[in-house]
N, C-alpha and C positions, 0 to 999 in steps of 0.2 A: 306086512300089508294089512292082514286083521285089526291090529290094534288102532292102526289110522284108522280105518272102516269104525271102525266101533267107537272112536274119538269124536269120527266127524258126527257119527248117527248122535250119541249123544249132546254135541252141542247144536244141532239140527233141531233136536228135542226140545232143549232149552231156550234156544231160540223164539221156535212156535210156541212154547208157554208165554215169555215176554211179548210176543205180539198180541197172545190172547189178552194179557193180564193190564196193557199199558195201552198208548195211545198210538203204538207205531200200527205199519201193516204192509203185509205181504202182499206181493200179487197171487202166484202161485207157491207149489211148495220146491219148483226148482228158483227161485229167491233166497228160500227159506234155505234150501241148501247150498244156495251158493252164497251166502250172507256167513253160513258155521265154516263155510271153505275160507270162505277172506279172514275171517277172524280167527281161525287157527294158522293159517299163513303170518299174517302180523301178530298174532301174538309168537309166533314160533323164530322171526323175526327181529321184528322190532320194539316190540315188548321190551324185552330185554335190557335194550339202549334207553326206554324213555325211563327205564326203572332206574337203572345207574343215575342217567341225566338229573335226573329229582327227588333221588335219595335223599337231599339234606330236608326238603316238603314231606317227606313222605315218612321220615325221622318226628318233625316237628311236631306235625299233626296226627303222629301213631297211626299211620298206616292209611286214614283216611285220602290222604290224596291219592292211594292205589284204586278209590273207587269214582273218582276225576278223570286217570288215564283208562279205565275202562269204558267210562261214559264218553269219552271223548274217539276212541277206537270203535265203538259201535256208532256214531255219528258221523265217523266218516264214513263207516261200514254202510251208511243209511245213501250221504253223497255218490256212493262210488257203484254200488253193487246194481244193476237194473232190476227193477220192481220190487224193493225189498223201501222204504219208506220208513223216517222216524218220527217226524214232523218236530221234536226241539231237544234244547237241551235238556229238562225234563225227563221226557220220556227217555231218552238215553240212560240219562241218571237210573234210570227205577229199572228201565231194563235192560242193563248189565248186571244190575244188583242182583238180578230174577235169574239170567241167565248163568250167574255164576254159583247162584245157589244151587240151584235145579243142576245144572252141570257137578258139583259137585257130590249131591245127591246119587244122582245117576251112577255117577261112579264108582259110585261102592259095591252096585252090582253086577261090578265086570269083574268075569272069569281067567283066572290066569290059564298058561299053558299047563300046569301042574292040575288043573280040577278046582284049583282052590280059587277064591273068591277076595279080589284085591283093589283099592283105590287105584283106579287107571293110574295114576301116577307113580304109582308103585311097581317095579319089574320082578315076578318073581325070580330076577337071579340074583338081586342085590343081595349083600352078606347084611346080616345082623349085627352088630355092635354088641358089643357086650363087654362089661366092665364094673367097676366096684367102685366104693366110695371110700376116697379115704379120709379118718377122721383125723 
């Protein structure tokens, strides 16, 4: 349950940064929180599917159109969530970019279960790989 809590706080964070930094806006900061709640749901979701669905766009254009279905995921995030506001596709655009950055950031300074300090994406139980090259 920590790691959720600590996922949602950080994209909460990231969020209110893109409100500050862009042209959307919050009402209060349970929007704010319930805007990182929708957007970890769909991304935890549906993400997934629109990624498959547009691999061969997302191939083409190197990766660029993964910053399309983001801005398009925060847009509806804008549609659907009460008082949380984006006002275009623009501001979408610029902040997902924000919040994926800042989200990213953040995450470096989550603490694993072990003391140590791990990109949330990271479990410290995963095994390390380890191997050689052969010439």
């Amino acid at each position: 349950m920590r790691p959720f809590l600590i996922r949602w706080l950080v994209t909460t964070i990231a969020v209110a940064v893109a409100v500050f930094l862009t042209g959307m806006h919050a009402d209060s900061f349970i929007a704010l929180a319930g805007t990182a709640l929708f957007l970890g749901v769909i991304n935890a979701l549906i993400r997934p599917l629109l990624m498959l669905l547009s691999l061969p766009f997302i191939i083409v254009t190197f990766g660029f159109f993964i910053l399309l279905i983001n801005a398009g995921i925060l847009y509806v995030a804008g549609a659907l969530v009460p008082g949380f506001h984006v006002g275009g596709f623009w501001n979408a655009f610029f902040g997902a970019f924000i919040v994926s950055v800042v989200s990213w950031f953040l995450s470096l300074f989550a603490r694993g279960g072990d003391g140590r300090y791990y990109v949330i994406t990271r479990s410290p139980g995963m095994k390390r790989v380890h191997g050689r090259v052969v010439d």
